[in-house]
Backbone as a ProteinNet text record, in pm:
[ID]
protein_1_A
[PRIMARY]
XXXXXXXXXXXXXXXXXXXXXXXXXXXXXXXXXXXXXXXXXXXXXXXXXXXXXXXXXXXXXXXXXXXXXXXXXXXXXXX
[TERTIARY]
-548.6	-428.7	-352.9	-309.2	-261.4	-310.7	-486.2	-568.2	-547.6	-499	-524.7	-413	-288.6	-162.3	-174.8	-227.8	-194.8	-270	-409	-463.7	-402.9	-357.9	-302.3	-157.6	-95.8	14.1	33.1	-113.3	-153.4	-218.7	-285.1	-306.5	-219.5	-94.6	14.4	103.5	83.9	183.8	63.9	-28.5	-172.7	-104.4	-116.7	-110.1	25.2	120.9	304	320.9	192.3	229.9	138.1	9.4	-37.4	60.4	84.3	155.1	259.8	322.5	447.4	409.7	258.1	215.8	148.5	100.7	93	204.9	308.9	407.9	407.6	448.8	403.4	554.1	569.1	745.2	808.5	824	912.8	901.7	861	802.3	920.6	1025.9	1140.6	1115.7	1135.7	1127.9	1261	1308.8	1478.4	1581.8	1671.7	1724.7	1709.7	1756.5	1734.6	1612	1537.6	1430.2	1514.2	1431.8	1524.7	1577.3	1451.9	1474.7	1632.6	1653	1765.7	1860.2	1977.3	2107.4	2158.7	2299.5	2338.8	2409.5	2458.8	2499.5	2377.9	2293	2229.7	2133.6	2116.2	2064.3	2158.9	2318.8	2377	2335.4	2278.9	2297.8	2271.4	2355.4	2321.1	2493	2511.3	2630.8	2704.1	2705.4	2810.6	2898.6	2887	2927.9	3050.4	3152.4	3290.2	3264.8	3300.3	3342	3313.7	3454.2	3428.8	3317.5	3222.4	3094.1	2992.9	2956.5	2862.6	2726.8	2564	2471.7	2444.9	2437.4	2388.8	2454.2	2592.5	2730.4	2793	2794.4	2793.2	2980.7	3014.4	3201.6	3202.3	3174.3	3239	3233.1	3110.6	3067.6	3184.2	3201	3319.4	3425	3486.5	3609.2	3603.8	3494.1	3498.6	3524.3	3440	3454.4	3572.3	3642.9	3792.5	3868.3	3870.4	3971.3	3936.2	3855.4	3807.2	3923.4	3859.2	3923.5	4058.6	4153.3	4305.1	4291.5	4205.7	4260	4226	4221.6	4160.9	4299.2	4354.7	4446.7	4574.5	4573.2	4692.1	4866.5	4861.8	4949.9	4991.2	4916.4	4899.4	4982.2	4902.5	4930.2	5046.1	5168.8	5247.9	5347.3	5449.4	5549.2	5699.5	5741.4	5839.2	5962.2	6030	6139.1	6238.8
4649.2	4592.2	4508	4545.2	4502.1	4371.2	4379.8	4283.2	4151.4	4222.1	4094.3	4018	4085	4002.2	3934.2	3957.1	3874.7	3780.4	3790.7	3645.6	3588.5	3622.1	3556.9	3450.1	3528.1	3514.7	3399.6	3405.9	3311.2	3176.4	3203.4	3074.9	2977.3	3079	2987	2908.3	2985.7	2909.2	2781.5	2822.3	2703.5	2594.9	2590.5	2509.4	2420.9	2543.9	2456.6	2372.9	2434.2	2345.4	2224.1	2247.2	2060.6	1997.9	2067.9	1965.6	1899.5	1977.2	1869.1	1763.1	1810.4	1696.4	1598.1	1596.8	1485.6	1335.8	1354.1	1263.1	1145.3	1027.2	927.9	859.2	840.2	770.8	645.8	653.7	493.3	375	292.2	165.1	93.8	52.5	-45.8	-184	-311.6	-406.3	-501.7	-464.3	-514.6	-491.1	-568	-569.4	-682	-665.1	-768.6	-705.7	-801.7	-774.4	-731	-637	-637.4	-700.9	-841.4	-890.2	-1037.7	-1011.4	-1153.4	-1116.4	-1257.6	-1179.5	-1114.6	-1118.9	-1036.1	-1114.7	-1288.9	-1368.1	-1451.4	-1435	-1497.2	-1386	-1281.6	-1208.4	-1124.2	-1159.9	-1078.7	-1213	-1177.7	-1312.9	-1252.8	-1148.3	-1110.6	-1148.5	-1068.5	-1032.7	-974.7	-914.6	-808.4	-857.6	-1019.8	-1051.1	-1105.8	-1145.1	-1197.8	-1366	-1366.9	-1500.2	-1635.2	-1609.8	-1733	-1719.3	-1653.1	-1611.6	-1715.9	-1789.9	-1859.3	-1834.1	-1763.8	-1743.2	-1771.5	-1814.8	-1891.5	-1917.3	-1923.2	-1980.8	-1908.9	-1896.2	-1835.3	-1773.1	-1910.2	-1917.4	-1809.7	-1879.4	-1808.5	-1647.9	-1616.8	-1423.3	-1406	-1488.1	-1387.9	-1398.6	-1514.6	-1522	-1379.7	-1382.2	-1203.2	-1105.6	-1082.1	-963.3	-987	-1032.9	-1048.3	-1055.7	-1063.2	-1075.8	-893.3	-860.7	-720	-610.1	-680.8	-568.1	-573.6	-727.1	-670.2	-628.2	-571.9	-558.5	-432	-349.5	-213.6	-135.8	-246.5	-208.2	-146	-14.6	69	37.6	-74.7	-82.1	-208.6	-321.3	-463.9	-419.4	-353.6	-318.6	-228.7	-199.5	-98.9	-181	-143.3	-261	-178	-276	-182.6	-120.2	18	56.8	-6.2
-645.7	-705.2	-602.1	-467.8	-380.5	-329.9	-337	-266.8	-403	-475.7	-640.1	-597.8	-576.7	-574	-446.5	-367	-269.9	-253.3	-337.1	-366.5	-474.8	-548.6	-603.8	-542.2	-500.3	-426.5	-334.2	-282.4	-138.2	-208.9	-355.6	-408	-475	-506	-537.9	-426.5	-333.5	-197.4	-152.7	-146.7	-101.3	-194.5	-340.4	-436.2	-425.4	-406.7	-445.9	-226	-163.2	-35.3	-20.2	-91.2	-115.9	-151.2	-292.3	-385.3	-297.6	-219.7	-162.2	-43.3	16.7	122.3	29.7	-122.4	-189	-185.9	-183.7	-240.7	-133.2	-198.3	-70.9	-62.5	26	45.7	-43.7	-90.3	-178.5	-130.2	-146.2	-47	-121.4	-28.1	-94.1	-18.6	-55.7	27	-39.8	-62.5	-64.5	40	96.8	245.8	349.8	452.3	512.2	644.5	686.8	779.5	910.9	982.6	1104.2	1180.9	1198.4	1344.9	1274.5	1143.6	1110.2	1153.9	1167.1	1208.4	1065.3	1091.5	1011.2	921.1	996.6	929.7	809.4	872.7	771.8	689.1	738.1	588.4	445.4	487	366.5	276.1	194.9	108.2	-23.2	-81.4	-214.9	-306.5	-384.7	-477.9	-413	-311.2	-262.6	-160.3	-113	-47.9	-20.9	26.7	-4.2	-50.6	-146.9	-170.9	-77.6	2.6	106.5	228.1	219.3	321.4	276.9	349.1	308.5	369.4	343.6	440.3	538.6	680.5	773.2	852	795.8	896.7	970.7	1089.5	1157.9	1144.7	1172.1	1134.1	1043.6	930.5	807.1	822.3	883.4	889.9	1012.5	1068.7	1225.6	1145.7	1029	962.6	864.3	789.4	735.7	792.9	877.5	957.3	964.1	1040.6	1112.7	960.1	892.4	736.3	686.4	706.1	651.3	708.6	886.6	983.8	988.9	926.5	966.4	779	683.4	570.1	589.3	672.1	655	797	836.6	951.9	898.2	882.1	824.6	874.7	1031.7	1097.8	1011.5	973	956.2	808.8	717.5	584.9	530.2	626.1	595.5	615.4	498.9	497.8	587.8	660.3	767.8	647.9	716.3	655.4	627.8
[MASK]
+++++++++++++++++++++++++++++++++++++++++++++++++++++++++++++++++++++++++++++++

């Protein structure tokens, strides 16, 4: 009885531990490649408005418009 369950036992752990070295990783190829900058690979929907791809200007003018819009000191209206 003992020797049953534990083959048994041992064929279910064998089985439920293939099964999980089966699965193969998600192959996404959406994004930007590593080696681009950063100015020229945002180039989707999510981007601000006045950003134009490539331009170098325009991405330091974002960044810098983001960072004083996120500045809790910049954004607080005095007493």
């Amino acid at each position: 009885m003992n020797a049953t369950l534990l083959r048994i036992s041992l064929a279910v752990g064998l089985a439920a531990g293939l099964t999980a070295c089966g699965q193969e990783a998600a192959k996404t190829s959406a994004g930007p490649k590593a080696d681009q900058k950063a100015a020229t690979a945002a180039d989707n929907g999510y981007v601000e408005k006045t950003f134009t791809s490539g331009d170098q200007a325009s991405w330091n003018k974002a960044l810098k418009d983001r960072a004083a819009a996120q500045n809790d000191y910049v954004r607080a209206k005095p007493l």
